[in-house]
N, CA, C and O atoms as CSV, one atom per row, in Angstrom:
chain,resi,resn,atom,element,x,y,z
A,1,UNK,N,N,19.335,-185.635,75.103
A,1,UNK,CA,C,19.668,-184.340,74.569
A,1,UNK,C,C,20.024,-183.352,75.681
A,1,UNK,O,O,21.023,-182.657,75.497
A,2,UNK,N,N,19.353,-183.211,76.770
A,2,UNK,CA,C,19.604,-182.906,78.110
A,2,UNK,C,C,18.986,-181.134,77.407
A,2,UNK,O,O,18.315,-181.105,76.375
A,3,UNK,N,N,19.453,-179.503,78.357
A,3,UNK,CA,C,18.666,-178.548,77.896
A,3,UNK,C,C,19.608,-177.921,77.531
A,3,UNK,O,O,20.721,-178.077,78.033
A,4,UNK,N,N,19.291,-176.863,76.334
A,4,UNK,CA,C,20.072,-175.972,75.390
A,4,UNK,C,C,19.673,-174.589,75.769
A,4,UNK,O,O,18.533,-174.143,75.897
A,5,UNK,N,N,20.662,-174.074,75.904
A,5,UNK,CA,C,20.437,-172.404,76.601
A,5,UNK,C,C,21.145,-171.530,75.662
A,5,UNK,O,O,22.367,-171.449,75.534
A,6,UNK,N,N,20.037,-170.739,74.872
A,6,UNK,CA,C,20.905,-170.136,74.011
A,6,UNK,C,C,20.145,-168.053,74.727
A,6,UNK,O,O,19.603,-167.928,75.825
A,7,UNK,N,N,20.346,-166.938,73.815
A,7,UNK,CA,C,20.105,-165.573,74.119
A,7,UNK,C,C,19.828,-165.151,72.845
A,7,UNK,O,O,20.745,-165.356,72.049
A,8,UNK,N,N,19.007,-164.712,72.479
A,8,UNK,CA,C,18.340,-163.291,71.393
A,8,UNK,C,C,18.321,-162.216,72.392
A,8,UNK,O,O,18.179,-161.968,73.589
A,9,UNK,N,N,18.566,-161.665,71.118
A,9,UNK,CA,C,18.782,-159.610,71.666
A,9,UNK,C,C,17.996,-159.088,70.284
A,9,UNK,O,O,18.176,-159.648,69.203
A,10,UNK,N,N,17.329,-158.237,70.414
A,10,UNK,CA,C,16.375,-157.123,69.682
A,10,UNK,C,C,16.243,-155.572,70.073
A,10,UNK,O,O,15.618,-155.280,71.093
A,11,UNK,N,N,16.549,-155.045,69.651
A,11,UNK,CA,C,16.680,-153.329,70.170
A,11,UNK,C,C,17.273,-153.552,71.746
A,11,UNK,O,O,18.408,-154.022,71.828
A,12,UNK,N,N,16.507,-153.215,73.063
A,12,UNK,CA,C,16.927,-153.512,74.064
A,12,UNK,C,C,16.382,-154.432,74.981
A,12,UNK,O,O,16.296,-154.395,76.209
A,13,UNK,N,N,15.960,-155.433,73.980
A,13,UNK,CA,C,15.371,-157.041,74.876
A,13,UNK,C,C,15.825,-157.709,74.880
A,13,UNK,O,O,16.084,-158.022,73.718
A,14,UNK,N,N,16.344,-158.525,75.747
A,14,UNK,CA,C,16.959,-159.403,75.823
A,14,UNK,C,C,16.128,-161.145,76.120
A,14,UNK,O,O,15.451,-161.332,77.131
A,15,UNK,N,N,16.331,-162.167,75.145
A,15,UNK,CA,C,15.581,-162.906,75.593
A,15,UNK,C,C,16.397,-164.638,76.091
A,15,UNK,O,O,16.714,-165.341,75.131
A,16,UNK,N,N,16.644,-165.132,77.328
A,16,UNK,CA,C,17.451,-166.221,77.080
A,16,UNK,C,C,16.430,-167.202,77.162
A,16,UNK,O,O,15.413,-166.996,77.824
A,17,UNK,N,N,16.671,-168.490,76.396
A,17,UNK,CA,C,15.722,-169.692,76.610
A,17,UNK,C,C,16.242,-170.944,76.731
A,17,UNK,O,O,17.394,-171.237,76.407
A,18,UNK,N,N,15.290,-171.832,77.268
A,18,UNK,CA,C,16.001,-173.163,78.080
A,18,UNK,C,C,15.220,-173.975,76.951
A,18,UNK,O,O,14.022,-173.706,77.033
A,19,UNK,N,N,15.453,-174.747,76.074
A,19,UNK,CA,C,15.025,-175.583,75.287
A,19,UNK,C,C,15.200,-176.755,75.374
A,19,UNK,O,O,16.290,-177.155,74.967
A,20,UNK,N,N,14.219,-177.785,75.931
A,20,UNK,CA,C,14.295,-179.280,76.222
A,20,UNK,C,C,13.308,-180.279,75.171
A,20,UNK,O,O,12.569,-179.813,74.304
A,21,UNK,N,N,13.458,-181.558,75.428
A,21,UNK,CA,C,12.394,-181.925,74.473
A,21,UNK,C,C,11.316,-181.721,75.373
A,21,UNK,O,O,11.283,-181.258,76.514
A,22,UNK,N,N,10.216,-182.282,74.419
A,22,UNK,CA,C,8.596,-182.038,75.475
A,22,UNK,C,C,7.807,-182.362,74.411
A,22,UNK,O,O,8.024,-182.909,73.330
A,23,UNK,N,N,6.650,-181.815,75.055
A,23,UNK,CA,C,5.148,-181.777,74.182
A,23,UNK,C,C,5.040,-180.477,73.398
A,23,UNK,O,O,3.983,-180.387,72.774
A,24,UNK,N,N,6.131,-179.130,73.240
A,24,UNK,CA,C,5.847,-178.298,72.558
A,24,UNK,C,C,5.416,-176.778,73.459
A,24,UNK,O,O,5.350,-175.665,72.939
A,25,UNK,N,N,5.164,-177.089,74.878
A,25,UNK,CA,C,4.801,-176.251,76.165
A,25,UNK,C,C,6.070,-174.963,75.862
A,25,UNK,O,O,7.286,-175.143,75.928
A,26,UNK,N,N,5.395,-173.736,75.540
A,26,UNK,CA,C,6.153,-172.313,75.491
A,26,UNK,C,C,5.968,-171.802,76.605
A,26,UNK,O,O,4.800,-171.424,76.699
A,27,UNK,N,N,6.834,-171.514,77.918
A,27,UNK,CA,C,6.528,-170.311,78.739
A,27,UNK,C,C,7.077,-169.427,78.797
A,27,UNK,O,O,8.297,-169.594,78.780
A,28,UNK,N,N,6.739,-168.450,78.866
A,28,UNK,CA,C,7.172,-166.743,78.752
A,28,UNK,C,C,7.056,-166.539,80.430
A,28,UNK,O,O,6.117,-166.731,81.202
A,29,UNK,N,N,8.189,-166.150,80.600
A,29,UNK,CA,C,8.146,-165.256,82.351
A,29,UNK,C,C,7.018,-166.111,82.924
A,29,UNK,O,O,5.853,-165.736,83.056
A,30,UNK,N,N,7.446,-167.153,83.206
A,30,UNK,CA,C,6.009,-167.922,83.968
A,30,UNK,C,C,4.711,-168.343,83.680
A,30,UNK,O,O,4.121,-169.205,84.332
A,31,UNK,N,N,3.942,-167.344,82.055
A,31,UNK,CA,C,3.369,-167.435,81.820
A,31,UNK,C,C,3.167,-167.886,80.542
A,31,UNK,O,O,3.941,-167.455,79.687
A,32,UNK,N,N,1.919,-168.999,80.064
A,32,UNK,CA,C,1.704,-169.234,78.537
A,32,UNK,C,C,2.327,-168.468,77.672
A,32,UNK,O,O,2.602,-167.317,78.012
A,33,UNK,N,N,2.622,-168.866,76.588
A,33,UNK,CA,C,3.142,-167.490,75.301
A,33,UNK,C,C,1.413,-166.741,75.008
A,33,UNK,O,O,1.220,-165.551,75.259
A,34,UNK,N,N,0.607,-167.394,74.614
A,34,UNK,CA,C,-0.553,-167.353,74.417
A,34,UNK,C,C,-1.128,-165.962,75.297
A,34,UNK,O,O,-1.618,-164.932,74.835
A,35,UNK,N,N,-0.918,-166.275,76.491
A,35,UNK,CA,C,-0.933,-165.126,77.476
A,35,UNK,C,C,-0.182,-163.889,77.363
A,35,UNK,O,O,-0.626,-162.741,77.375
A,36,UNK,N,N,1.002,-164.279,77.253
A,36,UNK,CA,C,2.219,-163.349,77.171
A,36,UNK,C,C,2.158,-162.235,76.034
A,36,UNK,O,O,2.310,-161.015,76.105
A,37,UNK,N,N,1.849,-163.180,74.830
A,37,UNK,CA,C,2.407,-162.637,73.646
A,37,UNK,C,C,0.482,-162.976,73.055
A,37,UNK,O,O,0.344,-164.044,72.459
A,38,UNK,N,N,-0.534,-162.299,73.197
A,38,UNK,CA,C,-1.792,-162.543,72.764
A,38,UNK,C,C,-2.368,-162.043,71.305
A,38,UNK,O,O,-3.470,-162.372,70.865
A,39,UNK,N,N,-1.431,-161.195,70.638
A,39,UNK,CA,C,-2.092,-161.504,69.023
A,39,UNK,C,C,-1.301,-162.394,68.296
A,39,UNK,O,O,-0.275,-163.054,68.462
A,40,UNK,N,N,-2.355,-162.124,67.204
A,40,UNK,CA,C,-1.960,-164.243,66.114
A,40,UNK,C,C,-0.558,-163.266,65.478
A,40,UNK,O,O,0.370,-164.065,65.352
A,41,UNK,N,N,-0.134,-161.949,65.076
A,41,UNK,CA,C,1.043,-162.031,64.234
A,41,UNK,C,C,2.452,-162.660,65.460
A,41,UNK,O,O,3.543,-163.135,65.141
A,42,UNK,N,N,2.071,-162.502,66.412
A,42,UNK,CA,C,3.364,-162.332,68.077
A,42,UNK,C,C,3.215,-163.819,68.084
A,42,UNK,O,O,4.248,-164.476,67.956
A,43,UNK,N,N,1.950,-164.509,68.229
A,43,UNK,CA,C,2.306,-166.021,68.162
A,43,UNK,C,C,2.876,-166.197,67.143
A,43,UNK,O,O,4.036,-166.577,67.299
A,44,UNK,N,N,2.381,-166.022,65.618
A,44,UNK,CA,C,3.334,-166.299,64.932
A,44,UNK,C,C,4.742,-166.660,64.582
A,44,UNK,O,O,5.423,-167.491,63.980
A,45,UNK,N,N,4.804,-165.425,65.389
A,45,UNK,CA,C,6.589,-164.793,65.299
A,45,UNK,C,C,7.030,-165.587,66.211
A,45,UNK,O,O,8.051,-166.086,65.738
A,46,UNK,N,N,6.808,-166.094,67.501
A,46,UNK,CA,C,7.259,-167.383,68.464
A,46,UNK,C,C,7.293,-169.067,67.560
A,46,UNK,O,O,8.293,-169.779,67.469
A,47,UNK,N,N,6.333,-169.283,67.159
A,47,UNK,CA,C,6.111,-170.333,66.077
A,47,UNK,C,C,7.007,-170.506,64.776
A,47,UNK,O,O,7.542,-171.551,64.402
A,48,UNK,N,N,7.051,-169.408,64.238
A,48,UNK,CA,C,8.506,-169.389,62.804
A,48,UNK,C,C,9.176,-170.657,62.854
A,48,UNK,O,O,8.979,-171.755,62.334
A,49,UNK,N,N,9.980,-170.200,63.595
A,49,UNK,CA,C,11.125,-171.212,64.020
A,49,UNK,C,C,10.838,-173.037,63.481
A,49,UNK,O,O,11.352,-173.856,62.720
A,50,UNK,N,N,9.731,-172.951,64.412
A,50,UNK,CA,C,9.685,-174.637,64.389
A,50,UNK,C,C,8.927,-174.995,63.436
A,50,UNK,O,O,9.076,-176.165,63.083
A,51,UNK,N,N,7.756,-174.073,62.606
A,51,UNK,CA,C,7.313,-174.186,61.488
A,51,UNK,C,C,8.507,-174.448,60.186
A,51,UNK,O,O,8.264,-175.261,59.294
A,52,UNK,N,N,9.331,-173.940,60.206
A,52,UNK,CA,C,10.236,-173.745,58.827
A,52,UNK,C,C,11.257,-175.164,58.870
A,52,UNK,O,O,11.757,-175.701,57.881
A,53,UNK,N,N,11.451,-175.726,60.735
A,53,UNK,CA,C,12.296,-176.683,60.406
A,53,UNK,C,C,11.444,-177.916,60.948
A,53,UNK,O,O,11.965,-178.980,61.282
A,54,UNK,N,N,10.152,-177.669,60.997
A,54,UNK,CA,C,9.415,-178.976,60.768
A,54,UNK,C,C,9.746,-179.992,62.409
A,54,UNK,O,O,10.051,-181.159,62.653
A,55,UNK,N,N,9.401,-178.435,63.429
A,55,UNK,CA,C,9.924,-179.751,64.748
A,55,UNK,C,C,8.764,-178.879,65.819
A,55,UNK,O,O,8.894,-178.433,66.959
A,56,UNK,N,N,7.625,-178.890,64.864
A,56,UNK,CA,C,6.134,-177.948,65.888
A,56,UNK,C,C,6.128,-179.499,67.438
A,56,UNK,O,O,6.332,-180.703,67.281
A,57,UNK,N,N,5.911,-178.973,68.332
A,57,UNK,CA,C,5.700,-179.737,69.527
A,57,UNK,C,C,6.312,-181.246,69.597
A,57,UNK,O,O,5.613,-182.258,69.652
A,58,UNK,N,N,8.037,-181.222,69.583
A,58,UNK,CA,C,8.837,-181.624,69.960
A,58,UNK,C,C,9.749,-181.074,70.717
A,58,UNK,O,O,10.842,-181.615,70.889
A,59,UNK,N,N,9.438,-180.001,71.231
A,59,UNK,CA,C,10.510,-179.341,72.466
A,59,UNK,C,C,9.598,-178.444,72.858
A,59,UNK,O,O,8.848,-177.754,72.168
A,60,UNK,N,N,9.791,-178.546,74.704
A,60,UNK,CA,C,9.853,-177.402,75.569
A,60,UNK,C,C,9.906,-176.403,75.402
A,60,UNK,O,O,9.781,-176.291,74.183
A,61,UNK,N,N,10.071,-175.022,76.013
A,61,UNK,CA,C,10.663,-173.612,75.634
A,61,UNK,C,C,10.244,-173.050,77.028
A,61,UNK,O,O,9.105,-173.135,77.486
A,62,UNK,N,N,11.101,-172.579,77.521
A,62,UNK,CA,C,11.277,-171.720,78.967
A,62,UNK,C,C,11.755,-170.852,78.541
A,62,UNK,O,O,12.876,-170.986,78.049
A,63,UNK,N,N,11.168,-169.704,78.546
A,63,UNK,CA,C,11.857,-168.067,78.268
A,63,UNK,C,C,11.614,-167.331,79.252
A,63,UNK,O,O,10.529,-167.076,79.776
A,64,UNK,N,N,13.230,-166.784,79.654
A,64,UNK,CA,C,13.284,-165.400,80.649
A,64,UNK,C,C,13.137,-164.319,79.660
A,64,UNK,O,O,13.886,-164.349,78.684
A,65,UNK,N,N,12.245,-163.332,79.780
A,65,UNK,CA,C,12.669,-162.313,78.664
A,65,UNK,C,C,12.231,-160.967,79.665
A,65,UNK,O,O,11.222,-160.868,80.363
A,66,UNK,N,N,13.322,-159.993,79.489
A,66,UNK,CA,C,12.993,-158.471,79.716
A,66,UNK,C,C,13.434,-157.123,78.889
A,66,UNK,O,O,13.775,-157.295,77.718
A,67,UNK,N,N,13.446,-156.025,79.330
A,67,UNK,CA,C,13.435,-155.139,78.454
A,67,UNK,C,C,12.683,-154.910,77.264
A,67,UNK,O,O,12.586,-155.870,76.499
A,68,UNK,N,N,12.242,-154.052,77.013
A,68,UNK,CA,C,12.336,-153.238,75.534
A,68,UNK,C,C,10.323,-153.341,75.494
A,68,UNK,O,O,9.686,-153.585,76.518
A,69,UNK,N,N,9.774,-153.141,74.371
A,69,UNK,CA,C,8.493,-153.502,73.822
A,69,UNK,C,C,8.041,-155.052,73.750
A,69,UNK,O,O,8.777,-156.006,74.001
A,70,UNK,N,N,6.813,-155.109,73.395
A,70,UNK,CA,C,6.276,-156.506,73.018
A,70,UNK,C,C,7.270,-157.206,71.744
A,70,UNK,O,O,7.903,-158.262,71.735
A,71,UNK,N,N,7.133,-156.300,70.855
A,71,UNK,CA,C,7.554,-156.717,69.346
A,71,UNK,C,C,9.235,-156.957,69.533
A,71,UNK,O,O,9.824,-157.869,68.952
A,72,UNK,N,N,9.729,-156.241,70.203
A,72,UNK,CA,C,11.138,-156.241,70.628
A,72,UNK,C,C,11.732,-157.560,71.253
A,72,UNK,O,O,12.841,-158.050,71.044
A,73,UNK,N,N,10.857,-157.953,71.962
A,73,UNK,CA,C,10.693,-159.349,72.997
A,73,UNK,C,C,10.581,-160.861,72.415
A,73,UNK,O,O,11.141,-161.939,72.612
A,74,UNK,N,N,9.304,-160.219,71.392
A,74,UNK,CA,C,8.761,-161.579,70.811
A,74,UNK,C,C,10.326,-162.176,69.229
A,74,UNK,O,O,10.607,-163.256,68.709
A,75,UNK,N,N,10.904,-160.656,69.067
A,75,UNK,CA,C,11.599,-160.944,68.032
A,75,UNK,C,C,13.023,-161.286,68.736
A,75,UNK,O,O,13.881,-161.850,68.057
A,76,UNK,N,N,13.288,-160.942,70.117
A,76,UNK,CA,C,14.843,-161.567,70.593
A,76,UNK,C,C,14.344,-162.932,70.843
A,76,UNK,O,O,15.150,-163.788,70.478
A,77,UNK,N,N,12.923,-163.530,71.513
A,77,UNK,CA,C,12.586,-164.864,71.253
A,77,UNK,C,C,13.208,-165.919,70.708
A,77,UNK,O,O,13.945,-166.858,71.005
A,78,UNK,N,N,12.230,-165.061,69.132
A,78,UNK,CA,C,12.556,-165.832,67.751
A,78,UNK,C,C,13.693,-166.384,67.447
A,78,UNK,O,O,13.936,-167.537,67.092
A,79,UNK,N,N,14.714,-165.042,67.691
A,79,UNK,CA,C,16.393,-165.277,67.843
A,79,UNK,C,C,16.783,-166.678,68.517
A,79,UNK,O,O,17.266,-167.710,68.050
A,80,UNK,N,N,16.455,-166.371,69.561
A,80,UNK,CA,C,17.306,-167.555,70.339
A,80,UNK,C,C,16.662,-168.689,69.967
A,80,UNK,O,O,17.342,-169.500,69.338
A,81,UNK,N,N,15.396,-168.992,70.216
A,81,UNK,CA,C,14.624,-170.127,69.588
A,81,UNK,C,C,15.236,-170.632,68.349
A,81,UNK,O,O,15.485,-171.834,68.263
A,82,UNK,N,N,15.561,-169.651,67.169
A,82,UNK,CA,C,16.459,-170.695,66.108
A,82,UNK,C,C,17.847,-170.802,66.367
A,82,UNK,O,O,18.448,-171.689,65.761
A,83,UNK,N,N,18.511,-170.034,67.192
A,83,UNK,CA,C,19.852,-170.525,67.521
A,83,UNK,C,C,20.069,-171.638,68.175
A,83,UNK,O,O,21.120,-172.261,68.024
A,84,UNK,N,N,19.085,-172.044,69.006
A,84,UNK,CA,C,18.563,-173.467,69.860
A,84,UNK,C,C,18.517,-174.376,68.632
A,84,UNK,O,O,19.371,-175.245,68.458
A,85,UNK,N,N,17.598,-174.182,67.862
A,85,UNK,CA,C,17.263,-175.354,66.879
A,85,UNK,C,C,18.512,-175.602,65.988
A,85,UNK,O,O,18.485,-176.679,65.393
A,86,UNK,N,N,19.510,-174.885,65.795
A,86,UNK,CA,C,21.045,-175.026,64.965
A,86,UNK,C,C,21.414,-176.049,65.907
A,86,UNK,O,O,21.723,-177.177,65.524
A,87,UNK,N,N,21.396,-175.661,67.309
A,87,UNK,CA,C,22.493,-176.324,68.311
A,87,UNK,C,C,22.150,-177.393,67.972
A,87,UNK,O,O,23.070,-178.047,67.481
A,88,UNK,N,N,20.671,-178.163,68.039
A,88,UNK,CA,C,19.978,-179.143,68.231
A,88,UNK,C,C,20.223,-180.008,66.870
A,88,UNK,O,O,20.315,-181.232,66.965
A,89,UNK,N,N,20.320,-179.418,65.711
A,89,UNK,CA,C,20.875,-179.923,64.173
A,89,UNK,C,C,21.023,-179.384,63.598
A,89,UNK,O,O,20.245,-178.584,63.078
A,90,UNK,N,N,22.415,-179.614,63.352
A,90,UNK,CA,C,23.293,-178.109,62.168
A,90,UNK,C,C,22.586,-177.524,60.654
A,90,UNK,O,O,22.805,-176.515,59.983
A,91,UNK,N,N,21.279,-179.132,60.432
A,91,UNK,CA,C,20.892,-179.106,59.062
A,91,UNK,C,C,19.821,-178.255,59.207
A,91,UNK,O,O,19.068,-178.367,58.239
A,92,UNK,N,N,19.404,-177.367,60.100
A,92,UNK,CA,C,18.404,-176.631,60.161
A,92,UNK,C,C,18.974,-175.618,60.062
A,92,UNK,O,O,18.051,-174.897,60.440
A,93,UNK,N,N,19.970,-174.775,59.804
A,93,UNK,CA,C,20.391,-173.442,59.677
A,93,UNK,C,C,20.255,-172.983,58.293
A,93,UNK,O,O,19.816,-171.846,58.123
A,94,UNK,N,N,20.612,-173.804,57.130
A,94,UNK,CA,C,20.199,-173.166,55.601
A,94,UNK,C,C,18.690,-172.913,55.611
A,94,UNK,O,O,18.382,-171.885,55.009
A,95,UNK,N,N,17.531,-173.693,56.222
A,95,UNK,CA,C,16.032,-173.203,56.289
A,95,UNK,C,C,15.898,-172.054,56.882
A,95,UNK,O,O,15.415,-171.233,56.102
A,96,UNK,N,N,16.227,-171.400,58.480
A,96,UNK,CA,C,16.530,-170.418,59.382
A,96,UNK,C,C,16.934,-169.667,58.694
A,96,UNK,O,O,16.287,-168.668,58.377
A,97,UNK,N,N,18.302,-169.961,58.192
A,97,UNK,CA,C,19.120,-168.259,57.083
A,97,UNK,C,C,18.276,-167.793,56.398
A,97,UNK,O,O,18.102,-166.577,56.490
A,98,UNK,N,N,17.426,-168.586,55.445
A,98,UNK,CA,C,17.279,-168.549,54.046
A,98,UNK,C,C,15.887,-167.550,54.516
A,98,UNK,O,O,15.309,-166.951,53.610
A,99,UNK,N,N,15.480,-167.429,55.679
A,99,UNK,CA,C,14.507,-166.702,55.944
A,99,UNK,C,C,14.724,-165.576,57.102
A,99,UNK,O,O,13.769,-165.173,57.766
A,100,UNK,N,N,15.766,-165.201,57.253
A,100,UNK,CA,C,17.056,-164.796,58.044
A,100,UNK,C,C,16.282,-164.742,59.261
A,100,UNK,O,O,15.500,-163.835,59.547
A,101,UNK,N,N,16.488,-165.554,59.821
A,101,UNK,CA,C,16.154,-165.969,61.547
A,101,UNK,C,C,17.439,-166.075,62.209
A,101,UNK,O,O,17.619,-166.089,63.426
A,102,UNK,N,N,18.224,-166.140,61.393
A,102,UNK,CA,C,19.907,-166.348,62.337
A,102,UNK,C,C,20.488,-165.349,62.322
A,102,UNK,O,O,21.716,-165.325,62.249
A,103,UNK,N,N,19.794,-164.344,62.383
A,103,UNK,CA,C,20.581,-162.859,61.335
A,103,UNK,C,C,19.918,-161.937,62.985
A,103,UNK,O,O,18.792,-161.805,63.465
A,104,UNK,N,N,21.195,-161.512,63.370
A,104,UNK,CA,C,20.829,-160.629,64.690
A,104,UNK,C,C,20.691,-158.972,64.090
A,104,UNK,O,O,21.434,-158.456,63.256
A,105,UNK,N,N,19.531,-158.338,64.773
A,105,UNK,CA,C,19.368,-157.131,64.073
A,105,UNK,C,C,20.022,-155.835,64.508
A,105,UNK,O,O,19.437,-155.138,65.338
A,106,UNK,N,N,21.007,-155.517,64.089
A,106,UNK,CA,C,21.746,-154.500,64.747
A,106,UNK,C,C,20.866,-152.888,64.959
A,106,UNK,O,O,21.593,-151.976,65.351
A,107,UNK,N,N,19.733,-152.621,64.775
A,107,UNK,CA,C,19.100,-151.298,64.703
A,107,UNK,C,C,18.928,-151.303,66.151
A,107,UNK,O,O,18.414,-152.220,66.791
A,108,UNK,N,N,19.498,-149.972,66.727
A,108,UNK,CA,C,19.274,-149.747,68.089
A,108,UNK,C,C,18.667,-148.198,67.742
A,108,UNK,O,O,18.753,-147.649,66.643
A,109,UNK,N,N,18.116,-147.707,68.801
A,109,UNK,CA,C,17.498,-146.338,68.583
A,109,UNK,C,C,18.780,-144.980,69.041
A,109,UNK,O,O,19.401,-145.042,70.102
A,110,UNK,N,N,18.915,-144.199,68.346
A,110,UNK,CA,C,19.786,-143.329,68.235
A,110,UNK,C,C,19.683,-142.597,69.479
A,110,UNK,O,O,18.623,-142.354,70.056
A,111,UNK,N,N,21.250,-142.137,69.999
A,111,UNK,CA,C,21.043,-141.911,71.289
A,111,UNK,C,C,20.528,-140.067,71.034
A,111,UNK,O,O,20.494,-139.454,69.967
A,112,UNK,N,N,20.137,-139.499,72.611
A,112,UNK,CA,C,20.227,-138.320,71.848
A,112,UNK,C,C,20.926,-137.365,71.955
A,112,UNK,O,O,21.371,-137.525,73.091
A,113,UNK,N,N,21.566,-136.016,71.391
A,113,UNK,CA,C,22.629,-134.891,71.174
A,113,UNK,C,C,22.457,-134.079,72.283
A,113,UNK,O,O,21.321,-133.983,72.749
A,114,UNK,N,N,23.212,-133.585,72.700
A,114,UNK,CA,C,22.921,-132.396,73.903
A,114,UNK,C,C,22.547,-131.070,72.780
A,114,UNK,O,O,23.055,-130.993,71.662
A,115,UNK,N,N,21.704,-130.223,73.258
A,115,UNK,CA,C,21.295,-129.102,72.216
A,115,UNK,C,C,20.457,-129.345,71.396
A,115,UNK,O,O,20.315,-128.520,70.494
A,116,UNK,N,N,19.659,-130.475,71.410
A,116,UNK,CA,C,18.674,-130.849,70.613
A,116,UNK,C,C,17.078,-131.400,71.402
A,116,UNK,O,O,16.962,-131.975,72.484
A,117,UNK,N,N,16.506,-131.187,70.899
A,117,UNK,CA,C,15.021,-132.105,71.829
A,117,UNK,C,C,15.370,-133.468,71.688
A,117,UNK,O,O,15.599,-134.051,72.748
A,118,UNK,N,N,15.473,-134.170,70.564
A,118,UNK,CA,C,15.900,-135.444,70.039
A,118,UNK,C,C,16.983,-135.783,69.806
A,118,UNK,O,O,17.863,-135.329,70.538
A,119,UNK,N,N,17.379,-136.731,68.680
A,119,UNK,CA,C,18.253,-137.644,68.353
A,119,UNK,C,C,18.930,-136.572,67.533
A,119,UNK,O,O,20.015,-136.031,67.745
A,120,UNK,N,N,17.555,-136.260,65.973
A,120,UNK,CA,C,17.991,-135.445,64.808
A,120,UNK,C,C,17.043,-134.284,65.153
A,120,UNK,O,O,17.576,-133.196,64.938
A,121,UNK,N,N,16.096,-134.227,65.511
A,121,UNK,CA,C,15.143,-133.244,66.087
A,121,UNK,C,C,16.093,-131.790,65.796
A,121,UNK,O,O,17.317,-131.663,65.739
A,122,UNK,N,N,15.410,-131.158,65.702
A,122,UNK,CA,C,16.468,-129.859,66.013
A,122,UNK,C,C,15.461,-128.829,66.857
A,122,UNK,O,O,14.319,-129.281,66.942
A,123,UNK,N,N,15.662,-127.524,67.504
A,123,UNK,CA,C,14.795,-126.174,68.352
A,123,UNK,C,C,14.988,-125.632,66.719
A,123,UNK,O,O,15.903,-125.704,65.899
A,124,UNK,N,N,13.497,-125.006,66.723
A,124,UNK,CA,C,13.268,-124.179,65.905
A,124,UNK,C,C,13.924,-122.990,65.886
A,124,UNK,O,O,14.048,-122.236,66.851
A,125,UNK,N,N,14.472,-122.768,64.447
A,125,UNK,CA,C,15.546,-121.814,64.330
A,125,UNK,C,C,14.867,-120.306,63.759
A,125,UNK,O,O,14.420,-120.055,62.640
A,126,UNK,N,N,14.970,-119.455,64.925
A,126,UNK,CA,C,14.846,-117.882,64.445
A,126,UNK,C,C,15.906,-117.227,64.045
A,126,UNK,O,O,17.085,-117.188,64.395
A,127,UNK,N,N,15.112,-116.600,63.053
A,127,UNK,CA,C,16.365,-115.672,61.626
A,127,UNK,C,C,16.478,-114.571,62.738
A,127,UNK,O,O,17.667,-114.384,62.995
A,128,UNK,N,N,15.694,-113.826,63.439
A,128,UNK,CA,C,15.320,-112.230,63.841
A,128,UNK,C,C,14.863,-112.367,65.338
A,128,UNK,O,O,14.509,-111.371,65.969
């Protein structure tokens, strides 16, 4: 099979991963996911993937990931992790869709206005 390099993006995280076969071994930036990513919903959300297409600890996972929050990170992950598992067999993408894991999330945070504190924020407006 040799290794599959695919990229998830989430707000402003970017996550690329090297997917080989193996024993199922996740590393995050050098470190365990377990470590990385330490509550059960964040493991979760790393796990999805191979839960839905039925391939738990039959592949590797090497992840570079930076930018953005935890939740931001763990969900560009997810991304690439099922775009890996398409590459790997096309028949795994109707399971992935159907729970939209292949579905990139376009919500970025609004930039902000000159003349404003915020995005929509507005300075409190005096009548007098």
């Amino acid at each position: 099979m040799g290794v599959i390099n695919t990229i998830g993006r989430r707000k402003s995280s970017i996550a690329r991963i090297y997917l080989s076969e193996g024993k199922g071994n996740v590393t995050v930036n050098s470190r365990d996911y377990k470590e990385y990513f330490p509550t059960g919903v964040l493991q979760y959300k790393v796990n999805q993937p191979f839960q839905l297409t039925e391939t738990e600890g039959q592949y590797d996972v090497k992840v570079n990931v930076k930018g953005g929050g935890v939740n931001g990170q763990v969900e560009a992950v997810r991304l690439a992790i099922a775009r890996a598992l398409v590459e790997v067999d096309a028949e795994n993408k109707p399971k992935l869709k159907a729970e939209s894991l292949m579905t990139r999330d376009p919500r970025m945070v609004e930039r902000k206005k000159p003349g404003q504190p915020k995005a929509r924020k507005k300075f409190q407006f005096s009548k007098r």
